[in-house]
SEFI-294684 format. One record per residue (C-alpha): residue number from 1; x, y, z. Coordinates in nm, 4 decimals. Example, Ala and Ser with C-alpha at 12.3 -4.5 7.8 and 13.67 -1.06 7.14 Angstrom:
<recs>
REC    n        c1        c2        c3
REC    1    1.2300   -0.4500    0.7800
REC    2    1.3670   -0.1060    0.7140
</recs>
This chain:
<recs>
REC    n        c1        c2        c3
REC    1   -1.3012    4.6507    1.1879
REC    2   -1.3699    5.0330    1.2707
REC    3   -1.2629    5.2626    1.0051
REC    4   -0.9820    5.5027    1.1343
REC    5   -0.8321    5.7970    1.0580
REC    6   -0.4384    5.8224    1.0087
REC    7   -0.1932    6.0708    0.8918
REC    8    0.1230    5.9208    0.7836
REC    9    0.4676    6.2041    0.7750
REC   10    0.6735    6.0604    0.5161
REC   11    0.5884    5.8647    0.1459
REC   12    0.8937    5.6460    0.1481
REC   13    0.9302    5.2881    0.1411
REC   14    0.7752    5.2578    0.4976
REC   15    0.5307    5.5556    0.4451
REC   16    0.3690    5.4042    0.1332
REC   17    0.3695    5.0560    0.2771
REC   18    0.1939    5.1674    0.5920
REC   19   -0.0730    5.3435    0.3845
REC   20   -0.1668    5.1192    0.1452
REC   21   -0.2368    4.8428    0.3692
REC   22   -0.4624    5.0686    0.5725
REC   23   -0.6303    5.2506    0.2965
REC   24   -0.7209    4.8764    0.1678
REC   25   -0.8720    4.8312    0.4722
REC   26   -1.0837    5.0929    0.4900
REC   27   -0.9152    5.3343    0.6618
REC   28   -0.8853    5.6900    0.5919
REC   29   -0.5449    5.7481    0.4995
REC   30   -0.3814    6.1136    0.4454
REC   31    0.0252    6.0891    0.3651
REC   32    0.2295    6.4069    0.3386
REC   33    0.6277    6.4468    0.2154
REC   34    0.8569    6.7233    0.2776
REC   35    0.9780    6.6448   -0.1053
REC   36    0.8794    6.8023   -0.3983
REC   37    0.7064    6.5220   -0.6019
REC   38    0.7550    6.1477   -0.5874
REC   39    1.0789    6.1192   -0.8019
REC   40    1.3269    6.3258   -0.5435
REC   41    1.5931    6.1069   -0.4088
REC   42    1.5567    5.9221   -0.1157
REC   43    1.6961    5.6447    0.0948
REC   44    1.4549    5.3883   -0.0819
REC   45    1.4955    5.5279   -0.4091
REC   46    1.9141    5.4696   -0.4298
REC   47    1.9379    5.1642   -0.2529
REC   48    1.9679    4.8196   -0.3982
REC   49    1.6928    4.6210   -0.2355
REC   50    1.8658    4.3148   -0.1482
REC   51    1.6817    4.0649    0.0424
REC   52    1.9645    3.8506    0.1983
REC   53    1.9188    3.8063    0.5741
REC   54    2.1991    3.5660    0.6130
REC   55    2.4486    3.7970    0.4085
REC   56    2.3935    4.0696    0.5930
REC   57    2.4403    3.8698    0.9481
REC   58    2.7941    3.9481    0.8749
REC   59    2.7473    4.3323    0.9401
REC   60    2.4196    4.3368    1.1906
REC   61    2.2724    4.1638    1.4639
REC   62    2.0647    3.8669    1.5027
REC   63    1.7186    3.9969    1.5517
REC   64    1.7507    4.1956    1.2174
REC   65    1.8742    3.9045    1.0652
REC   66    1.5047    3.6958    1.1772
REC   67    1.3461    4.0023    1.0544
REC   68    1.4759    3.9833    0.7011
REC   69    1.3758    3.5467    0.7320
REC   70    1.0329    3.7034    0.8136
REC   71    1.0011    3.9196    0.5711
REC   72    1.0837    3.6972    0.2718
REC   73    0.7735    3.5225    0.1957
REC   74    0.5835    3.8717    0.2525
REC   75    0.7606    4.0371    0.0319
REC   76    0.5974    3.7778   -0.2123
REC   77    0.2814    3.8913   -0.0733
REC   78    0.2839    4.2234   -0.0843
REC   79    0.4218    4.2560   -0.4289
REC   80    0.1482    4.0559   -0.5564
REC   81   -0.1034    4.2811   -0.4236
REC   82    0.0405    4.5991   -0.5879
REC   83   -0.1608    4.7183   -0.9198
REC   84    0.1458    4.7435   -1.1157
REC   85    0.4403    4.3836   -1.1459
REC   86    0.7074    4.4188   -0.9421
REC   87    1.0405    4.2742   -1.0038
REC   88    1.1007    3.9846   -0.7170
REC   89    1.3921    3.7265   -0.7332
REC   90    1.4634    3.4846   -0.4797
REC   91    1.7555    3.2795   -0.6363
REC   92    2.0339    3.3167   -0.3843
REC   93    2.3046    3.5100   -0.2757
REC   94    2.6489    3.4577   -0.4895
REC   95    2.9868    3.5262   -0.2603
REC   96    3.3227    3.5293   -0.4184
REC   97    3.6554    3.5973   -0.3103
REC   98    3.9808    3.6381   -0.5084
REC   99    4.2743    3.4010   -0.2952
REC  100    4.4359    3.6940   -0.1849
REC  101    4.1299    3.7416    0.0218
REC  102    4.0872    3.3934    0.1356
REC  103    4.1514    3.4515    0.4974
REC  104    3.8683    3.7001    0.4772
REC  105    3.6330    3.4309    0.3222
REC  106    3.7038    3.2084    0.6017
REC  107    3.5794    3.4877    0.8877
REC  108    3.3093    3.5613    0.6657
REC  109    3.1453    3.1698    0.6369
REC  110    3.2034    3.1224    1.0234
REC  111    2.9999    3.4506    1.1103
REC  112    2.7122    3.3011    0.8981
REC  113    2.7239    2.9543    0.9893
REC  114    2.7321    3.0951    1.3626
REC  115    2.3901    3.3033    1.2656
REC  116    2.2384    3.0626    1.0721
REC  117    2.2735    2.8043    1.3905
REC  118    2.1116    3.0937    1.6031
REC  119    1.8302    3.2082    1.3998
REC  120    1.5510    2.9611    1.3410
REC  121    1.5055    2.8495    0.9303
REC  122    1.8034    3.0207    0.8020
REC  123    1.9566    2.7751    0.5194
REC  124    2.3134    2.6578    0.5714
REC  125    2.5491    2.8568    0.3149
REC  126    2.6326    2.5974    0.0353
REC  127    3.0375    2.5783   -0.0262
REC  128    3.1193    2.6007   -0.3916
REC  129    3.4063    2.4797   -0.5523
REC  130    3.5321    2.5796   -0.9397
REC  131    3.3207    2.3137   -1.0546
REC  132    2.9725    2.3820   -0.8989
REC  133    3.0244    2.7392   -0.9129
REC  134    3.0503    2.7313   -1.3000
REC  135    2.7103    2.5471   -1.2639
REC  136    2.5449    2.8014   -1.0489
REC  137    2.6727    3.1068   -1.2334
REC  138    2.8509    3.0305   -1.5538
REC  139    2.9324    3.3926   -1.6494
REC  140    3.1906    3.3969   -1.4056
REC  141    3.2981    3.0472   -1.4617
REC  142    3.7199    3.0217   -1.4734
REC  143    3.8049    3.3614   -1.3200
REC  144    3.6599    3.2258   -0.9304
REC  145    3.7784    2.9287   -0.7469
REC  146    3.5244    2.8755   -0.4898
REC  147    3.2743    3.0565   -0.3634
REC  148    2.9001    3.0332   -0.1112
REC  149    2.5470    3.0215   -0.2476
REC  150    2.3204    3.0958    0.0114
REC  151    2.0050    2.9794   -0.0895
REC  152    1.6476    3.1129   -0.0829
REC  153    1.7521    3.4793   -0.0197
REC  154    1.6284    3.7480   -0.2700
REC  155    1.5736    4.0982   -0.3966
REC  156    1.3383    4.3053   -0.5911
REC  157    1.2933    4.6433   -0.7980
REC  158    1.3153    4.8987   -0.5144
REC  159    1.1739    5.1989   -0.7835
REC  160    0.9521    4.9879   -0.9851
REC  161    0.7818    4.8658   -0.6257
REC  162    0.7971    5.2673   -0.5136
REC  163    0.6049    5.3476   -0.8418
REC  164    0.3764    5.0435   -0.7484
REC  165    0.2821    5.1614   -0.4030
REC  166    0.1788    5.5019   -0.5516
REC  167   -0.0294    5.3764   -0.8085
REC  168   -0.2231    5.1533   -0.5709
REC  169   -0.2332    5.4567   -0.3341
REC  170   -0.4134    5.6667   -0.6076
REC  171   -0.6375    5.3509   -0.7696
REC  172   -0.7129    5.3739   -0.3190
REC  173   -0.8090    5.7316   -0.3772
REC  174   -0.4782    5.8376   -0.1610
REC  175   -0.2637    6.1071   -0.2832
REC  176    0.0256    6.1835   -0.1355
REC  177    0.0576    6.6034   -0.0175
REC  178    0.4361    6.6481   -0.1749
REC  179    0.6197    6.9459   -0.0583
REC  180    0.4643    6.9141    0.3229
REC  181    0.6998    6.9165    0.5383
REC  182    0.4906    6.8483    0.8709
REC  183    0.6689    6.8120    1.2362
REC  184    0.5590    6.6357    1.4773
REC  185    0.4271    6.8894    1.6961
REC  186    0.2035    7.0122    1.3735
REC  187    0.0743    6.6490    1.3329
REC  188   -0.0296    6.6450    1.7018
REC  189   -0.2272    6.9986    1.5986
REC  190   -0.3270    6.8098    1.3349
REC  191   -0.4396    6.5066    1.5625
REC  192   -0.6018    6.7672    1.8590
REC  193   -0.8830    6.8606    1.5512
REC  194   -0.9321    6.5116    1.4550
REC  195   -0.9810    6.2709    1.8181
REC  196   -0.9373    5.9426    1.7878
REC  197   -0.6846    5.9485    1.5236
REC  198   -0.3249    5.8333    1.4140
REC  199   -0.0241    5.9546    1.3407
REC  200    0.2916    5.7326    1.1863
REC  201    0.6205    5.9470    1.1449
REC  202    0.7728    5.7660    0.9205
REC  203    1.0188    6.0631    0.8225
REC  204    1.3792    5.8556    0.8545
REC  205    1.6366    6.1743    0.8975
REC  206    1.3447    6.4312    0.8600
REC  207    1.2446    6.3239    1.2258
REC  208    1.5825    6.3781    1.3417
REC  209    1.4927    6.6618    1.5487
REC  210    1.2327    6.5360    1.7138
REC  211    1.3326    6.1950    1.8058
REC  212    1.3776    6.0685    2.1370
REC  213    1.6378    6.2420    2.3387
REC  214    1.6389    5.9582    2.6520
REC  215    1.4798    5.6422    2.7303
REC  216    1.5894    5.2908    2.6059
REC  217    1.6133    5.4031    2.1904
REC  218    1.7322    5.7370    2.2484
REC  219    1.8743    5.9444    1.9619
REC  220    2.0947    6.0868    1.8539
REC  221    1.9235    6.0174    1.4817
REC  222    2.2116    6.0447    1.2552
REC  223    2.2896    5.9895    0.8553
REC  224    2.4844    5.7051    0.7152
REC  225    2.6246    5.7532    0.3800
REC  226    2.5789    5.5360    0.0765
REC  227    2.7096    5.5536   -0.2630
REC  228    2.5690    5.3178   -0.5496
REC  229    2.6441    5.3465   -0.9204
REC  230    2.3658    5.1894   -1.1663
REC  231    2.5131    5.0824   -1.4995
REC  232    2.3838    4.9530   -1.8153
REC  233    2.5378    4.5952   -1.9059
REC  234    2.4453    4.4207   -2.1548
REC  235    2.6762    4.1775   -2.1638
REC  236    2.7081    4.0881   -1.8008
REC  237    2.4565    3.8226   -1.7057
REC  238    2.4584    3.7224   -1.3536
REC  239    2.1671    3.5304   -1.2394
REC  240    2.1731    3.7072   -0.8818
REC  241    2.3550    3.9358   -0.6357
REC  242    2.6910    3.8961   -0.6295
REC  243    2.9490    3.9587   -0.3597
REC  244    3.2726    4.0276   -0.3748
REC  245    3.4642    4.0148   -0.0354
REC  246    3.7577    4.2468    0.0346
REC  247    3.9157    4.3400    0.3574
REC  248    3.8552    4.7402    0.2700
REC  249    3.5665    4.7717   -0.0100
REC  250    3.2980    4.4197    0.0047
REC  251    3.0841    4.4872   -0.2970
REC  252    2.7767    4.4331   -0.3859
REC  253    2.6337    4.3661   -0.7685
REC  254    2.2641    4.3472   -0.7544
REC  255    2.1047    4.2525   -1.0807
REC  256    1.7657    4.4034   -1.2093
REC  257    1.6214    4.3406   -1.5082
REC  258    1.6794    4.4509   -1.8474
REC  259    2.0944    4.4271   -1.8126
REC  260    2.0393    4.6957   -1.4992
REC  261    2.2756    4.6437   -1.2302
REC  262    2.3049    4.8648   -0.9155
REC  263    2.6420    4.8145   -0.7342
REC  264    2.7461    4.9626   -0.3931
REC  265    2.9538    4.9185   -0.0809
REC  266    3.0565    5.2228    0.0353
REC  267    2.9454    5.3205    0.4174
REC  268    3.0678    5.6692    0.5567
REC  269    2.9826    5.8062    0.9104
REC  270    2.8457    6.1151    0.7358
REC  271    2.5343    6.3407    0.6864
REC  272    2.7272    6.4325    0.3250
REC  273    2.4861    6.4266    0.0109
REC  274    2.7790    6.5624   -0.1831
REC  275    2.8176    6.3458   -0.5436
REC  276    3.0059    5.9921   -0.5261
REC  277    3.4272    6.1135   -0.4283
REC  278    3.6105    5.9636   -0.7562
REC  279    3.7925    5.7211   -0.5083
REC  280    3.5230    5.5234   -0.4290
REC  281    3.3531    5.5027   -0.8144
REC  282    3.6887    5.4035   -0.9096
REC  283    3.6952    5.1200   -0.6234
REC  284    3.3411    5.0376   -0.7171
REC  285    3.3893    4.9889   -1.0806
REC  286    3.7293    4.8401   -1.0438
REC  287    3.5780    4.5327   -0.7912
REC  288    3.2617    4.5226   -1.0468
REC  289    3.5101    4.4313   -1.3468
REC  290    3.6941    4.1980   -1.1520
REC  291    3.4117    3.9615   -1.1523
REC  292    3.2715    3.9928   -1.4872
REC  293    3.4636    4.1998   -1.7962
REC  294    3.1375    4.2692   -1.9452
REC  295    3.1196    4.5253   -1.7160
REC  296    3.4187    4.7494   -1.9112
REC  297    3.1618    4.8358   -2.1790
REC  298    2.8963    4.8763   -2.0151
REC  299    2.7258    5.2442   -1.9520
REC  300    2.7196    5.4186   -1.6267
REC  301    2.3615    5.5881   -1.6139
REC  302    2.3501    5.7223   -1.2107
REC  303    2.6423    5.7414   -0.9584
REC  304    2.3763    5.7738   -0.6489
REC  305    2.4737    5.9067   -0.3022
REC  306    2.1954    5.9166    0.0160
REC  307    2.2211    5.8681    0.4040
REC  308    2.0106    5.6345    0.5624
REC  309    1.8925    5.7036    0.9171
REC  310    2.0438    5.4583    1.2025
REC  311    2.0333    5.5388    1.5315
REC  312    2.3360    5.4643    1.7824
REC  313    2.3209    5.0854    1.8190
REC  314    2.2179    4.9995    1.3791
REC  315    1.9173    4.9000    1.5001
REC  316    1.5452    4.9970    1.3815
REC  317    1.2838    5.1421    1.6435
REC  318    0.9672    5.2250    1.7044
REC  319    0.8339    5.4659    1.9899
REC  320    0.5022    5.5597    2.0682
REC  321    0.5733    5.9488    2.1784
REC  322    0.2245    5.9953    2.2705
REC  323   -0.1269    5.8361    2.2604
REC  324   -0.1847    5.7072    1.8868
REC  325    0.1672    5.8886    1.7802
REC  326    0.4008    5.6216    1.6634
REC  327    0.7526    5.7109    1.4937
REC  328    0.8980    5.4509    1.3338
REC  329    1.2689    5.4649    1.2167
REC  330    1.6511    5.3929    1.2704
REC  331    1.6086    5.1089    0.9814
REC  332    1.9947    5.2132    0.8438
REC  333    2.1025    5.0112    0.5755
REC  334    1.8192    4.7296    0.5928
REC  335    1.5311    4.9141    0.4813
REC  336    1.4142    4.6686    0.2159
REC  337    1.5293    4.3819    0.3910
REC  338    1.3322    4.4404    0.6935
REC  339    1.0161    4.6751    0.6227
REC  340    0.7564    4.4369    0.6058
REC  341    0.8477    4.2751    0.9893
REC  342    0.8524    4.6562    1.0927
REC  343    0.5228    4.7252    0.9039
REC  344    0.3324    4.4120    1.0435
REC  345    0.4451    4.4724    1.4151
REC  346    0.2791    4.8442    1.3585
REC  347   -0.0454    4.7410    1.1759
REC  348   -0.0604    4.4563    1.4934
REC  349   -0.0696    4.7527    1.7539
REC  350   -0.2476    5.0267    1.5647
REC  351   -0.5108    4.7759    1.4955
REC  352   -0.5034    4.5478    1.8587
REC  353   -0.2836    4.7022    2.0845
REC  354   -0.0213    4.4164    2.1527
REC  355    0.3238    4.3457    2.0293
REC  356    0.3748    4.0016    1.9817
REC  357    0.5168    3.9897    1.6851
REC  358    0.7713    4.2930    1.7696
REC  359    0.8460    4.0537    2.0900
REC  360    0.9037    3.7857    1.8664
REC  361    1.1441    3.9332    1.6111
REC  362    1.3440    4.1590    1.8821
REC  363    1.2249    4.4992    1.7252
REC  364    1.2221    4.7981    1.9756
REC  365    0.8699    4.8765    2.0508
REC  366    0.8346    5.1499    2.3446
REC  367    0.4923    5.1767    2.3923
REC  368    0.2841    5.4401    2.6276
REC  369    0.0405    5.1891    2.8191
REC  370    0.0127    5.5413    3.0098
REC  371    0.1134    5.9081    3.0008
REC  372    0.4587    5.7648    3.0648
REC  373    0.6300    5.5841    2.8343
REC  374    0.7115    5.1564    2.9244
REC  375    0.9820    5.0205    2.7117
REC  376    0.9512    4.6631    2.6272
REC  377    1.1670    4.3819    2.6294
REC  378    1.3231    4.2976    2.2651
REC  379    1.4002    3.9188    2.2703
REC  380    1.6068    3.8102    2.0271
REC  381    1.4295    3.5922    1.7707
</recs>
C-alpha cells in the first residue's frame, strides 16, 4: 500500500481513531486540536459510551441502529490493539420501569421488537419477570417487577480508551498539535504545499462554520446539550447499564469500573456549556436512587455538561468538499456507538475509492467523483 500523507483537524474520539489506524499503516499522520492539551472537555470525554444499538432504536433511525450491530465486534478489535487495556463490557442492556410507567414500557418493547425485526442480527429483547430479573441483576432484586435484558449489547471506558488512542499515537511517533485551531480553508493551504495529500475534518461543532450550506446533508451544524453526573458508589453494584424509563427524564446508569458510574439523560436543543441547571441533577440523582439506594451515599465527583454536533435530520455524515478533503460529522448522541462503522467506511474510500460499506450501513457519503459534488444513495441496512 502507498504511504500517504494526511492531516487530520480534530483529536477526538473520531480524530484519534482515524489516525491511529493510518499511522499503523504506514502513513504519515499529522493531527491538530483547537484545545489546549488532551484533558479539555469534549463530546467524547463526558459521554457515557454505551454500546446498545437496540436501546437506542427507540430514539434514532434504523441505519444507525445497523451501525452500532456493526460496530460491536470492532470495538473488540480495536480495543485490543490499543497499547494501554481498555475497559469493554458486553453483558446487556438492563430496562426497568416503575408501574406507574408501565404504559411507557409497553411503547418502548414494541419500538424495539419492530427494529430488531428490521435490522439483520439484532437479538430479540428478553422479557423479565420479578423472578428472572433478581437472577440477572440481584442488586435491584424486590424493588422492580419486570423488566428487558437485551442481550449482547455493551459499553466501554470512553476516557481510559481516549488516553489509549494517545498513547498508541505517540508509541506511532504521532503527536497531536494542541491549541491549533485550523479551518478548513487553512488545511486546503496546507494541502496546496503538500499534493497528493489528505485532509479529515473531524472537528464536530468546530466545523460548524464551514459545513455544507446545500446539497443532500446540508447544515445547519448545530449543538445538542448533554448533562451527565459521574459518582462514586461503592455500594451500588450493577452488572451493566441500566435504564430507567419515564415519560419526561429516561435515565441512563452506565457502570465503569472501580464503583464509577456515569448517569445521564438530559437532551436540550442548545449550544449552552453553562454547568448542569439544579433541576435536572436533582431529576438525575432522584431516578438514580430509585433503582438502587446505594446510590444516597455515594460521592458525586463531576456534574458534566457538552453539546454534541447533529445536523438537522440526527443523522451522521460524511462529505467530500473537495478532492482528498473529507469532513466527517453530525454523529449527535451516538458517537461511541457508531464510530468504528463511520471510521471503516472512511479508511475504505481514502484507501480504494468505493463506498460499499457506507452503502451498506445507510451512512451519508457525498462524494466528488468530479469538481461537482454526487450524493449517493444511503440504503437502509
Amino acid at each position: 500500500m502507498a504511504r500517504e500523507h494526511f492531516l487530520i483537524l480534530g483529536a477526538g474520539l473520531m480524530g484519534r481513531l482515524l489516525a491511529v489506524t493510518l499511522a499503523r499503516a504506514g502513513h504519515r499522520v499529522e493531527i491538530t486540536d483547537a484545545a489546549p492539551d488532551a484533558t479539555a472537555g469534549g463530546a467524547a470525554r463526558v459521554a457515557a459510551a454505551m454500546l446498545a444499538p437496540l436501546a437506542e432504536s427507540a430514539v434514532t433511525e434504523p441505519n444507525v441502529v445497523a451501525m452500532g450491530r456493526y460496530a460491536l465486534p470492532r470495538w473488540r478489535t480495536l480495543c485490543t490493539t490499543l497499547e494501554a487495556t481498555v475497559f469493554f463490557q458486553q453483558n446487556g442492556t438492563l430496562i426497568l420501569w416503575h408501574r406507574q410507567d408501565a404504559r411507557e414500557a409497553v411503547r418502548f418493547e414494541a419500538l424495539l421488537r419492530a427494529t430488531a425485526a428490521r435490522v439483520p442480527g439484532l437479538p430479540t429483547p428478553q422479557a423479565l419477570d420479578a423472578t428472572t430479573l433478581a437472577e440477572a441483576e440481584p442488586s435491584v432484586a424486590g424493588r422492580f417487577a419486570q423488566g428487558l435484558l437485551l442481550p449482547e449489547e455493551g459499553q466501554l471506558d470512553n476516557r481510559a480508551l481516549l488516553d489509549a488512542l494517545l498513547r498508541t499515537l505517540q508509541t506511532l511517533g504521532v503527536a497531536p498539535r494542541w491549541n491549533t485551531p485550523l479551518t478548513l480553508s487553512q488545511a486546503q493551504d496546507w494541502q496546496r504545499d503538500h499534493p497528493g495529500a489528505w485532509v479529515l475534518d473531524c472537528r464536530g461543532l468546530g466545523a460548524r462554520d464551514e459545513w455544507p450550506a446545500g446539497g443532500p446533508v446540508a447544515g445547519p451544524l448545530r449543538g445538542v446539550r448533554g448533562e451527565v453526573v459521574r459518582l462514586y458508589a461503592p455500594d451500588v453494584t450493577l452488572q451493566r447499564p441500566t435504564r430507567l424509563l419515564h415519560p419526561r427524564y429516561p435515565i441512563y446508569i452506565a457502570p465503569k469500573p472501580d464503583h464509577l458510574f456515569v448517569i445521564g439523560a438530559t437532551e436540550i436543543e442548545s449550544d449552552d456549556l453553562s454547568p448542569a441547571s439544579v433541576r435536572s441533577t436533582l431529576e438525575l440523582l432522584s431516578a438514580a436512587y430509585a433503582v438502587h439506594p446505594g446510590f444516597a451515599e455515594g460521592r458525586v465527583l463531576e456534574l458534566c455538561t457538552q453539546c454534541r454536533p447533529t445536523l438537522p435530520d440526527n443523522l451522521p455524515a460524511v462529505v467530500e468538499r473537495a478532492p482528498r478533503v473529507l469532513q466527517i460529522n453530525g454523529l449527535y448522541r451516538h458517537g461511541f456507538l457508531i464510530a468504528p462503522a463511520v471510521h471503516d467506511a472512511v479508511l475504505e474510500y481514502t484507501d480504494g475509492g468505493t463506498t460499499a460499506l457506507a452503502q451498506r450501513l445507510g451512512l451519508a457519503f457525498v462524494r466528488r467523483a468530479t469538481d461537482a459534488p454526487a450524493p449517493l444513495s444511503a440504503a437502509t441496512a
